[in-house]
C-alpha positions as CSV (number, residue, x, y, z in Angstrom):
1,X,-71.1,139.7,-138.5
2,X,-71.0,142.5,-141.1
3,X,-70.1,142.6,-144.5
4,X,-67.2,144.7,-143.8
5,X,-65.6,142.6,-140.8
6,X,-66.4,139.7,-143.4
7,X,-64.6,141.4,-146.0
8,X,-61.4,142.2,-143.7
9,X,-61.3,138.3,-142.3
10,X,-61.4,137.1,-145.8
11,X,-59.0,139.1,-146.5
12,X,-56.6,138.3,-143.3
13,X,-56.2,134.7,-144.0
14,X,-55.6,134.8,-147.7
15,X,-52.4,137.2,-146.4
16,X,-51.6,134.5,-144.6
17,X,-52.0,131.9,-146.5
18,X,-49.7,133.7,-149.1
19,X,-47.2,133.9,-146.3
20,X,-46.8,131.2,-145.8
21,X,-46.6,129.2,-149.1
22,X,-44.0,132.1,-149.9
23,X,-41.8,130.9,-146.8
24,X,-42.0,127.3,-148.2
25,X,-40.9,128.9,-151.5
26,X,-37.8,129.8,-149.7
27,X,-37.1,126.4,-148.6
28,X,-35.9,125.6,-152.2
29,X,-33.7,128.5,-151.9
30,X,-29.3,127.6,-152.7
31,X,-28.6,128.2,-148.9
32,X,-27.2,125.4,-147.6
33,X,-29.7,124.3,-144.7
34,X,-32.5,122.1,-143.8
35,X,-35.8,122.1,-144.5
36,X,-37.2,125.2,-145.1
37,X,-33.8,126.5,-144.4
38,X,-33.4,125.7,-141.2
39,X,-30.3,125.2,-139.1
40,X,-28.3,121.6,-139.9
41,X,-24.9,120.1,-138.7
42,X,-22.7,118.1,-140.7
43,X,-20.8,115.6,-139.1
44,X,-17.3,115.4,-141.3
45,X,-15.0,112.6,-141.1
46,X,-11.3,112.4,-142.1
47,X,-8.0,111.4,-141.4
48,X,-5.3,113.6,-140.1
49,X,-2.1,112.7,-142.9
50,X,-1.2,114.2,-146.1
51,X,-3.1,112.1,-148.1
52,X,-6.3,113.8,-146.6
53,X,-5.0,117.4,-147.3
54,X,-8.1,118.3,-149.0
55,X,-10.3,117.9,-145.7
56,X,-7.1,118.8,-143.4
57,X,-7.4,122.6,-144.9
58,X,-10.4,122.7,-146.1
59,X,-11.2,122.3,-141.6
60,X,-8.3,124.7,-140.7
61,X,-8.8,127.8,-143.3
62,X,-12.4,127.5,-143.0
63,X,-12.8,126.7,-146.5
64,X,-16.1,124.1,-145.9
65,X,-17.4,126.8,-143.1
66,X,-17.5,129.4,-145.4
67,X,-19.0,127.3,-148.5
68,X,-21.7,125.8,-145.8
69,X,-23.0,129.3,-144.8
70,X,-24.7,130.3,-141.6
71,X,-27.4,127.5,-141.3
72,X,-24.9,124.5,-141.0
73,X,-22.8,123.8,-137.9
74,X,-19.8,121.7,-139.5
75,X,-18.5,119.1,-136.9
76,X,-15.8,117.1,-137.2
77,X,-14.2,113.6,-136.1
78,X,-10.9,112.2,-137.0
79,X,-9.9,108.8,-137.4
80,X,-7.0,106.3,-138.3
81,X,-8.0,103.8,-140.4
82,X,-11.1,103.3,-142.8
83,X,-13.2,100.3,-141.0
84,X,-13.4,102.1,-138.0
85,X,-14.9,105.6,-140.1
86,X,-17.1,102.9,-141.7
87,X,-18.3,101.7,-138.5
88,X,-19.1,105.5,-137.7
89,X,-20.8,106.3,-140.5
90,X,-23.0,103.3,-140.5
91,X,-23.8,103.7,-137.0
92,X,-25.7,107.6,-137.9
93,X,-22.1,108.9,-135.8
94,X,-20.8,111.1,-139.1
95,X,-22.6,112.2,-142.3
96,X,-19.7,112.0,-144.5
97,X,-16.3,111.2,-144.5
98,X,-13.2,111.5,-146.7
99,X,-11.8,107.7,-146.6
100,X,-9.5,105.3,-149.0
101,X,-10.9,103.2,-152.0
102,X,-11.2,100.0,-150.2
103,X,-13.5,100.6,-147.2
104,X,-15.5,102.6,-149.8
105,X,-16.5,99.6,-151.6
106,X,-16.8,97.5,-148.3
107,X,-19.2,99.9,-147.0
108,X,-21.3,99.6,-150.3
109,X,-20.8,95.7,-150.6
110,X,-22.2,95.4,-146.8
111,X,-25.2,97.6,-147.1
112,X,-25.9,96.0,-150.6
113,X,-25.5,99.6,-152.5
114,X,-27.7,101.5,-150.4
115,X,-25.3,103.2,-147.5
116,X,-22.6,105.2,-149.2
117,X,-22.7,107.6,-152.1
118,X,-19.1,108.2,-153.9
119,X,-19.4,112.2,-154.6
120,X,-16.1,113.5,-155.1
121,X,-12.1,112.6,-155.5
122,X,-9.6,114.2,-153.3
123,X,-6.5,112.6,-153.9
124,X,-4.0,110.4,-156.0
125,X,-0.7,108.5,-155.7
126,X,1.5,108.9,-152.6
127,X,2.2,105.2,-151.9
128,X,5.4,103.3,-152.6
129,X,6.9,99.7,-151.5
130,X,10.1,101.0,-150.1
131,X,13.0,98.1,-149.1
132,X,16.1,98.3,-147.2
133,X,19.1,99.3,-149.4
134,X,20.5,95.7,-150.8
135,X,17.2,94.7,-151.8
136,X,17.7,95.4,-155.8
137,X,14.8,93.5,-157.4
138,X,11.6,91.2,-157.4
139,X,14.1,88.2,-157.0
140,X,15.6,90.2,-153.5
141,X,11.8,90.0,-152.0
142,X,12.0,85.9,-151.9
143,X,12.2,84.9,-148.4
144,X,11.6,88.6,-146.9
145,X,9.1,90.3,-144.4
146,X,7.1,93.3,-146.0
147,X,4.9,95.1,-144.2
148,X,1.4,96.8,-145.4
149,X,-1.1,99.0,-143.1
150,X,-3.9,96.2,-142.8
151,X,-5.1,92.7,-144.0
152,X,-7.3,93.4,-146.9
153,X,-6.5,97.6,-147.1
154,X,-6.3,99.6,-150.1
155,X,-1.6,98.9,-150.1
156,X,-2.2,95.1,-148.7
157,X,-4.5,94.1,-151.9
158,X,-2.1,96.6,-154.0
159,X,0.9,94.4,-152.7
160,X,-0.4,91.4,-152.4
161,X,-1.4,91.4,-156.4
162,X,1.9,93.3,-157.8
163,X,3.4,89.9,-156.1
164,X,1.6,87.6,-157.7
165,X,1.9,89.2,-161.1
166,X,5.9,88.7,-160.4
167,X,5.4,85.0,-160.0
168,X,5.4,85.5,-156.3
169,X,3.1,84.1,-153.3
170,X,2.5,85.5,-150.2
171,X,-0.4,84.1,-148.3
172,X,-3.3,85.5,-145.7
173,X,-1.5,84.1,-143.0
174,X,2.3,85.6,-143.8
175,X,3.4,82.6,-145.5
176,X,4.6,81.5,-149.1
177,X,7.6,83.5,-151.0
178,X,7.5,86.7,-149.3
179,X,6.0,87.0,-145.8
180,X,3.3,89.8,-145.8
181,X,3.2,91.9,-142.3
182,X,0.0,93.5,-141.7
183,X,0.8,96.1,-139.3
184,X,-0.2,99.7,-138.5
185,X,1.9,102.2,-140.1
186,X,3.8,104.0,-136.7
187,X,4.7,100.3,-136.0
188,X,6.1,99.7,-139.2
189,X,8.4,102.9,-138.9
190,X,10.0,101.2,-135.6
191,X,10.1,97.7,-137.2
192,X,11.8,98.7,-140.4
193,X,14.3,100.6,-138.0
194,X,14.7,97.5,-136.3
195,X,15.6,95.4,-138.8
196,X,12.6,93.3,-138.0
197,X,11.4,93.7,-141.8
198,X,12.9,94.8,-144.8
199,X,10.0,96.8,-146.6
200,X,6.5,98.2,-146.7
201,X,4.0,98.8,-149.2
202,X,2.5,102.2,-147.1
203,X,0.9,105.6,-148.4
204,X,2.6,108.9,-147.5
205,X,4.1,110.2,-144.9
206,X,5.6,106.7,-144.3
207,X,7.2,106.3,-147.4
208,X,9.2,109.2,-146.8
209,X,10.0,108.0,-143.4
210,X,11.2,104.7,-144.5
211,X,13.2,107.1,-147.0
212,X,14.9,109.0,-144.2
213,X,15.3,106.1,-142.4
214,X,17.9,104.9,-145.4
215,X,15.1,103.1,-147.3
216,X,14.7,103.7,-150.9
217,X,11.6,103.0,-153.4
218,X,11.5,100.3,-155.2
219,X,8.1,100.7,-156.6
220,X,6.3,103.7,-157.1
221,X,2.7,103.0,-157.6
222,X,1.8,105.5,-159.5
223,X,4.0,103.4,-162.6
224,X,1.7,100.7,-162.4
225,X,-1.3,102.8,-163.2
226,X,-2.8,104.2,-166.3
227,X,-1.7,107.8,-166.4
228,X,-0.2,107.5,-163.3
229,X,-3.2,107.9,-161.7
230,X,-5.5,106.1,-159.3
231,X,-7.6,106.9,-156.2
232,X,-6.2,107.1,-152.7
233,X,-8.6,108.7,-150.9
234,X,-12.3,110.0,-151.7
235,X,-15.0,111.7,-150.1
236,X,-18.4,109.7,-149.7
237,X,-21.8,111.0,-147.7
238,X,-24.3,108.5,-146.1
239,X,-27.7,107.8,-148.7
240,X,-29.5,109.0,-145.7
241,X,-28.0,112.6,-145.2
242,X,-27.7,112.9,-149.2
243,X,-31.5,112.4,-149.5
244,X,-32.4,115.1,-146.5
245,X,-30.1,117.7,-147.1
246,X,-28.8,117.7,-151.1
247,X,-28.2,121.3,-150.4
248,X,-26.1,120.5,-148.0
249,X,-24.1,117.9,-149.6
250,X,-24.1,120.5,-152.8
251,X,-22.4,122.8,-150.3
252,X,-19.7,120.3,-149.0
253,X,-18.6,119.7,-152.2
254,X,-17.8,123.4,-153.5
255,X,-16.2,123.0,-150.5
256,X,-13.7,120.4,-151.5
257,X,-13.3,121.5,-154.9
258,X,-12.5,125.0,-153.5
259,X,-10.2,123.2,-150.7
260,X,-8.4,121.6,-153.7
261,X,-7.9,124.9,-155.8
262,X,-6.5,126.4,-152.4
263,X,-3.3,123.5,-152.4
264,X,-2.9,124.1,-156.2
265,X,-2.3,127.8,-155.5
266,X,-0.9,128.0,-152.1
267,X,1.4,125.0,-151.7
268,X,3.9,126.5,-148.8
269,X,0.6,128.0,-147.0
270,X,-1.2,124.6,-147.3
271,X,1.8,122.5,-145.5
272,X,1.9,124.8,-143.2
273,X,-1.9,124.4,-142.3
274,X,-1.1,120.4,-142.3
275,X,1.6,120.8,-140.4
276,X,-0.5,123.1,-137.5
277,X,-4.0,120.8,-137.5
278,X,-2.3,117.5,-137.1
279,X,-0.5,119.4,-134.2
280,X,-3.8,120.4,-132.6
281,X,-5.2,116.5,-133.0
282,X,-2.3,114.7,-132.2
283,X,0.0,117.2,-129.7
284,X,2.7,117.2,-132.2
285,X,3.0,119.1,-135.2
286,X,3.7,116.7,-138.6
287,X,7.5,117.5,-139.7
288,X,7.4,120.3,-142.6
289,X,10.0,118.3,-144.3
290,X,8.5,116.3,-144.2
291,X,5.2,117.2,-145.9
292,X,7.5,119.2,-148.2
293,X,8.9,115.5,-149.4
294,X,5.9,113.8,-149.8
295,X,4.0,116.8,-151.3
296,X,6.1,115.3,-154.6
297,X,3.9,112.1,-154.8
298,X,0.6,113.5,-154.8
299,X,-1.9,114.6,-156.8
300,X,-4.8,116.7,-155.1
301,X,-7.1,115.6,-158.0
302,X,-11.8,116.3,-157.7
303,X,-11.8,113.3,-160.3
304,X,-12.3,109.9,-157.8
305,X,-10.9,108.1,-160.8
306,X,-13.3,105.5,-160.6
307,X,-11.9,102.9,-162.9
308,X,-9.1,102.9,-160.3
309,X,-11.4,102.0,-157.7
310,X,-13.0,99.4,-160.2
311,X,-9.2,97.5,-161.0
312,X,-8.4,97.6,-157.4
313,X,-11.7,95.5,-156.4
314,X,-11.0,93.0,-159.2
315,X,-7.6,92.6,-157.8
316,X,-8.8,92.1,-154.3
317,X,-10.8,89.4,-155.8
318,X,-8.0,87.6,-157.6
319,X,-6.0,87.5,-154.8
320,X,-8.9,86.0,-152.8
321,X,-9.1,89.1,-150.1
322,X,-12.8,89.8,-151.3
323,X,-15.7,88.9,-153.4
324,X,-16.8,89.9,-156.5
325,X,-19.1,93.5,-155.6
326,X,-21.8,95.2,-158.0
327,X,-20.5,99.1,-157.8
328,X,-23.8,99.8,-159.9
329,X,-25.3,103.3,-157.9
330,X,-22.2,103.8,-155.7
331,X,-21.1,107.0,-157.6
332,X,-23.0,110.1,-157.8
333,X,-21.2,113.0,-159.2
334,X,-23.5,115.3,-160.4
335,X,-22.8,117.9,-157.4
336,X,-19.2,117.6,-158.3
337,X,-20.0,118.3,-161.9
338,X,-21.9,121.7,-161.0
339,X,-19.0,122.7,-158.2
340,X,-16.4,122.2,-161.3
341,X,-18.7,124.2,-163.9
342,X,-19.3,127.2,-161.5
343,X,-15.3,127.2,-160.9
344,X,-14.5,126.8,-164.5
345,X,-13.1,123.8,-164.4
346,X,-13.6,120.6,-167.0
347,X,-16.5,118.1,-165.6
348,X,-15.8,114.5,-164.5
349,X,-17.4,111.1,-166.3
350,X,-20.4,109.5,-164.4
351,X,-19.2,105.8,-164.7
């Protein structure tokens, strides 16, 4: 072979080699993707009420879409209750999902702090213990039925330790002072109409339709919380999904905190949207009275308020629904914190 054709081969596969490491420079570039930049999908989990309203619009405007970019097919799955999004995400059938304070720490406890990564807030407040109208005070309760969404959920261990800070008992099996109902939410709608029970400890929309219903609040939850604040629902992504795709994750979160700055801003638009996506999931459009009603009790807050999530655990334990669980790793915020400083907005505390 010649010197020349020697010269030109060398030459070749140093172009190429160049070529390629450039194309694995891209790979680290801030499109979200998968390796390299190739195509990934996100499989998004959420609930389709009020107190999800940051994934609710964020899926009908195309807020996340647009924030994930070309290279990430967003899919989505709905659910009704926490364990059963739990049970999805543990089972590789959703990457992330937007989910209550309670099964968040269940799904850490269970794995032993190596499932679920806490990576943003979404929402505060909207929950209430609303009685029927001659029920005046903690004395009125004695010898009642009061109903909560679930044995052990976010409202029953809310509930269950406001009583027992009264002087009240109320035991796992619907005994003792006050006689604790654990039933889903639609039911309790029909069985507060009914007469069957006299109250609920529930999370929006149902305390408004216990409201209409010619209920009235007797305790606000919000009032028994620092600042009136405390977590009601937040948005975690499996350890496994964080670790392949941080650009990804990065992604999802502008998302939210962009998703949040649209229901700040555009409050009539945003119940709207509510009102039309839970139509398209459930065949029937969510009253916009509704929403408007409830809209009151909420906070549409990026900070997961972790202390909140913290006192709620340590009340779980006290009323023997749980045990004690290490929360050491289950936050990680620091995606969060850059979405708030590109927006201009103050950062969150890593607990």
């Amino acid at each position: 072979m010649s010197s020349l054709r020697l010269r030109t081969l060398a030459a070749a596969v140093a172009l190429a080699t160049a070529t390629v490491g450039a194309l694995a420079a891209c790979g680290g570039s801030d499109e979200a993707g998968g390796e390299a930049g190739g195509p990934v999908t996100l499989r998004l989990g959420y609930f389709p009420n009020i107190t999800h309203a940051s994934a609710v619009v964020g899926v009908e405007k195309n807020i996340f879409k647009d924030k994930l970019g070309t290279n990430v097919t967003l899919e989505t799955k709905t659910f009704n209750a926490g364990p059963a999004a739990i049970e999805a995400l543990f089972s590789d059938a959703i990457d992330a999902t937007y989910i209550g304070p309670n099964p968040t720490v269940n799904a850490h406890s269970k794995s032993k702090g190596e499932a679920v990564r806490v990576i943003s807030g979404s929402a505060s407040g909207g929950v209430a213990l609303v009685v029927k109208p001659e029920i005046n005070s903690v004395a009125d309760l004695k010898g009642k039925k009061i109903a909560t969404p679930q044995l052990g959920n976010t409202q029953d261990v809310a509930f269950r330790y406001w009583l027992k800070e009264q002087g009240l008992t109320a035991t796992k099996e619907g005994g003792g002072d006050v006689s604790v109902v654990p039933q889903e939410n639609a039911q309790t709608v029909e069985t507060f109409h009914s007469g069957a029970i006299q109250g609920a400890w529930v999370p929006e929309p149902f305390v408004s339709r216990l409201v209409n219903d010619g209920g009235k609040v007797l305790i606000d939850e919000r009032d028994l919380w620092p600042d009136n604040k405390f977590v009601i629902t937040n948005l975690i992504v499996s350890t496994k999904f964080l670790k392949a795709h941080p650009d990804v994750v990065k992604a999802l979160v502008a998302g939210q905190v962009a998703s949040n700055d649209y229901l700040h801003k555009n409050e009539a638009e945003s119940q709207q949207a509510i009102s039309d996506h839970i139509g398209k999931i459930t065949g029937k459009p969510l009253d916009l009275a509704l929403i408007q009603q409830a809209w009151k009790t909420i906070e549409f807050t990026n900070d997961p308020i972790p202390s909140s999530l913290k006192t709620g655990l340590d009340h779980a334990v006290e009323v023997g629904l749980t045990q004690p669980v290490d929360l050491n790793g289950l936050y990680d915020l620091s995606y969060l914190n850059e979405a708030l400083k590109a927006a201009g907005e103050p950062e969150v505390a890593q607990p």
